[in-house]
Structure formats: structure tokens, C-alpha cells
SERO-4910 file (N, C-alpha, C, O; in steps of 0.05 Angstrom, whole numbers):
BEGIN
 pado doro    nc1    nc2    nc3   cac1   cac2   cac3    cc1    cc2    cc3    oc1    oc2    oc3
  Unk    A   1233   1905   1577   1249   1882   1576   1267   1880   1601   1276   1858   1607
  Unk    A   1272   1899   1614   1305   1902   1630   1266   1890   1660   1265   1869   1674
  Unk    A   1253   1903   1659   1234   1903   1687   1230   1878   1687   1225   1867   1708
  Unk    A   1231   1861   1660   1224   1832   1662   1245   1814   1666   1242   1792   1678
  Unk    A   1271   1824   1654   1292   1801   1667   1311   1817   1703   1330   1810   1717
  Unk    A   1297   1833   1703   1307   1845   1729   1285   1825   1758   1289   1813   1778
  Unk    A   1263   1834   1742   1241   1817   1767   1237   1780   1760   1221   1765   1770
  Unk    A   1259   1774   1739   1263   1741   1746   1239   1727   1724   1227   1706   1728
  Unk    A   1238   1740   1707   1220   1726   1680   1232   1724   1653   1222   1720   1630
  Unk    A   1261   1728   1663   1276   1712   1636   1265   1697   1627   1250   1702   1608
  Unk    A   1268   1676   1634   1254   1651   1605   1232   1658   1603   1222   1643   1586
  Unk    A   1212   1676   1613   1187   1673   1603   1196   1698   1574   1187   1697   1551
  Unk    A   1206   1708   1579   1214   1730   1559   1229   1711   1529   1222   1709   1506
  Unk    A   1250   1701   1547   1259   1687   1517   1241   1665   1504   1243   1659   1480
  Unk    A   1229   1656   1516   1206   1636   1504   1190   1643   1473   1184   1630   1453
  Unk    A   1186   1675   1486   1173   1690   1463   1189   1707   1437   1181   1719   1417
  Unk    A   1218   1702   1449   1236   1713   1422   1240   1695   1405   1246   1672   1411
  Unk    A   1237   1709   1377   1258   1681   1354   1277   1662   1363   1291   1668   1383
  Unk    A   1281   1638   1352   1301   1633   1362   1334   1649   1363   1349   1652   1382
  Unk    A   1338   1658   1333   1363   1672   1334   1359   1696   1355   1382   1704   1356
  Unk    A   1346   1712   1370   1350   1729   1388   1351   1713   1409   1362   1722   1428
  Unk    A   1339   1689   1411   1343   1680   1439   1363   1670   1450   1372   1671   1473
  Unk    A   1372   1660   1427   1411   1650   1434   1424   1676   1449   1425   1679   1473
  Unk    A   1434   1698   1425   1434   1724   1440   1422   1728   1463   1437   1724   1482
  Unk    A   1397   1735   1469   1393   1743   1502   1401   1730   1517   1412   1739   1537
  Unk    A   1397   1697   1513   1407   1685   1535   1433   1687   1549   1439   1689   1573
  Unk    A   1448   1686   1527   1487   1693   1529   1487   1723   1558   1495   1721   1581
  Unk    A   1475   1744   1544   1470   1765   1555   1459   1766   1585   1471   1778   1603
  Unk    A   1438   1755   1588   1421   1750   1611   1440   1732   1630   1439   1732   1655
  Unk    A   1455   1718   1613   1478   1700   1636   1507   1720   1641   1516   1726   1663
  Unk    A   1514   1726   1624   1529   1739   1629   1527   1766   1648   1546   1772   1663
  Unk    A   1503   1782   1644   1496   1799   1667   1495   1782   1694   1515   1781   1708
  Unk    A   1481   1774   1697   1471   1746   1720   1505   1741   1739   1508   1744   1763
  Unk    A   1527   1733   1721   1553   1726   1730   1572   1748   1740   1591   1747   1755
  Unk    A   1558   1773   1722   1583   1802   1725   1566   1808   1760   1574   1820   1780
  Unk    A   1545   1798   1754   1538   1816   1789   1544   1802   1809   1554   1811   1830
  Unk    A   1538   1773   1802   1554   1757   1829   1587   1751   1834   1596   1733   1847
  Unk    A   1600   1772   1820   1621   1769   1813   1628   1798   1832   1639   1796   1854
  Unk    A   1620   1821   1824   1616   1841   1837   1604   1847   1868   1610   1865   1885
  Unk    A   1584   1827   1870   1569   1828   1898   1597   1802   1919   1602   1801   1943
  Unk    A   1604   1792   1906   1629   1772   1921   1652   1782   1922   1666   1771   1940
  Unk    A   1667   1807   1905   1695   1821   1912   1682   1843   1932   1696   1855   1947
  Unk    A   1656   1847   1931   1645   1870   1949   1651   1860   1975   1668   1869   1989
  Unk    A   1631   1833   1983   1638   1819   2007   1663   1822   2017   1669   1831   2039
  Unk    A   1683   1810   1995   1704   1797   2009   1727   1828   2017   1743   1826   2036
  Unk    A   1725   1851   2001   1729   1883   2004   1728   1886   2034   1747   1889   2049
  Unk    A   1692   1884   2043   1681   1891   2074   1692   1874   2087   1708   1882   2104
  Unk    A   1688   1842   2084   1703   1826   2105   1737   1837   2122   1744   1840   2145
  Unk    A   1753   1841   2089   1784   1851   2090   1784   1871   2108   1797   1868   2129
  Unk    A   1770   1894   2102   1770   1915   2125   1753   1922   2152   1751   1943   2165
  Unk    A   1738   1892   2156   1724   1886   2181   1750   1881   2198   1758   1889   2219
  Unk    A   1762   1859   2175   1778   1852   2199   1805   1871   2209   1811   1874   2233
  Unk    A   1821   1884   2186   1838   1910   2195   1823   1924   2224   1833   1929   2246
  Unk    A   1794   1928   2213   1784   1951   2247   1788   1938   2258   1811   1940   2266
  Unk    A   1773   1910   2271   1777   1889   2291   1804   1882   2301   1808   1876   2325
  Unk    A   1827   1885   2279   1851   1881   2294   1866   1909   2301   1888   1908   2312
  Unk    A   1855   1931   2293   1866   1963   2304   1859   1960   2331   1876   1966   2348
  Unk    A   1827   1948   2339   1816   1961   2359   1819   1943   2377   1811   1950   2399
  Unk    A   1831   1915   2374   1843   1901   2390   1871   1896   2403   1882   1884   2421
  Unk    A   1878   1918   2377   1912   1914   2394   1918   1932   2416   1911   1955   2421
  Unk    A   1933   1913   2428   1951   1932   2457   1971   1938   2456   1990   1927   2444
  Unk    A   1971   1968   2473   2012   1984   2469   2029   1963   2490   2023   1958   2513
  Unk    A   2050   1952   2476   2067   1944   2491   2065   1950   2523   2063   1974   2528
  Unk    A   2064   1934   2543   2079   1946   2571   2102   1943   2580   2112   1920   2582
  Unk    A   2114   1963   2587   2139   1955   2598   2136   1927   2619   2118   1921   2635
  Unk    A   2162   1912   2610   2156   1888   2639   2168   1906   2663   2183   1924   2667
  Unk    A   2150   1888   2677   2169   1903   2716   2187   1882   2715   2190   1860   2704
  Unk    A   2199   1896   2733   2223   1872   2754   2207   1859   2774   2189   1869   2787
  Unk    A   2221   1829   2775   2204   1807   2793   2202   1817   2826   2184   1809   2841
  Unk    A   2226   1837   2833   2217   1845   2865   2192   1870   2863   2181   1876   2884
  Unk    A   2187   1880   2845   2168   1907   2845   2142   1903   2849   2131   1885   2836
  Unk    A   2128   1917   2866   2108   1914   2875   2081   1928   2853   2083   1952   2846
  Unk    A   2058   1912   2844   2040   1940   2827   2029   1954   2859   2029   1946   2882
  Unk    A   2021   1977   2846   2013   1996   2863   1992   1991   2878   1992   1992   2903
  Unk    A   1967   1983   2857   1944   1971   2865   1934   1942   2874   1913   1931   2869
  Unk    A   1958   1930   2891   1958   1902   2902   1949   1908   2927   1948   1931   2936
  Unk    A   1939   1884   2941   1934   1908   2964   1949   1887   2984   1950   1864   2975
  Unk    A   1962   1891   3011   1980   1886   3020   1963   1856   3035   1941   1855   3044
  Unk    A   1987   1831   3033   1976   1811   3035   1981   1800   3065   2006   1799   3068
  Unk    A   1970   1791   3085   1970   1786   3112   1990   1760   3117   1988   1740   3103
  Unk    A   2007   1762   3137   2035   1742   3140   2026   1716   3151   2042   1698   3155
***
């Protein structure tokens, strides 16, 4: 039963139950059906949350000190008058 509503032949399954079991499975079969896309979507949204934490660790920069406006960087290279 679980190999047939796992590989997607629910209704062919409930077709062949009583009706009073089929009310039952159906409930069941939906309700499984909802707990997983319920689970596979806080999963997503879990990975997304801590995609983006790494993405913003590995993007941030250490403060630099500012220079003063007369200071020269080191690696300028001297400009012709």
C-alpha cells in the first residue's frame, strides 16, 4: 500500500477500497501529501536563511580607518606636474 501511494497511484488504490475506508485513506493520503510540502518548504526557507547569513559573513568588510585629505596611499604612483 505505502509503494503504491508513494509511486503516485493513490486513486487507483482508493478506487478499489470500500467506500467507508476510502473516506479514511483519502483524509490520510492528503494529509501526508501536506505534512511533506510543509516540511520540504520550512526546509527551503531554513537553507535559504543561512545561505544568506554565509553570503553576508563572507561579504562583509573590516572597517578602514579614513586617512586625512593631505596623506598620500603608498601605492599611488607619483603624478607628473
Amino acid at each position: 500500500m505505502a509503494q503504491a501511494i508513494s509511486g503516485g497511484q493513490a486513486q487507483r488504490l482508493l478506487a478499489g477500497l470500500p467506500a467507508g475506508q476510502r473516506d479514511a485513506l483519502d483524509q490520510v493520503v492528503h494529509a501526508a501529501s501536506a505534512a511533506g510540502l510543509n516540511a520540504a518548504f520550512l526546509l527551503a526557507g531554513a537553507l535559504g536563511l543561512a545561505g544568506s547569513v554565509i553570503v553576508l559573513a563572507a561579504m562583509r568588510r573590516r572597517p578602514s580607518e579614513p586617512s586625512s585629505p593631505g596623506a598620500r596611499r603608498p601605492d599611488a604612483a607619483k603624478e607628473p606636474v
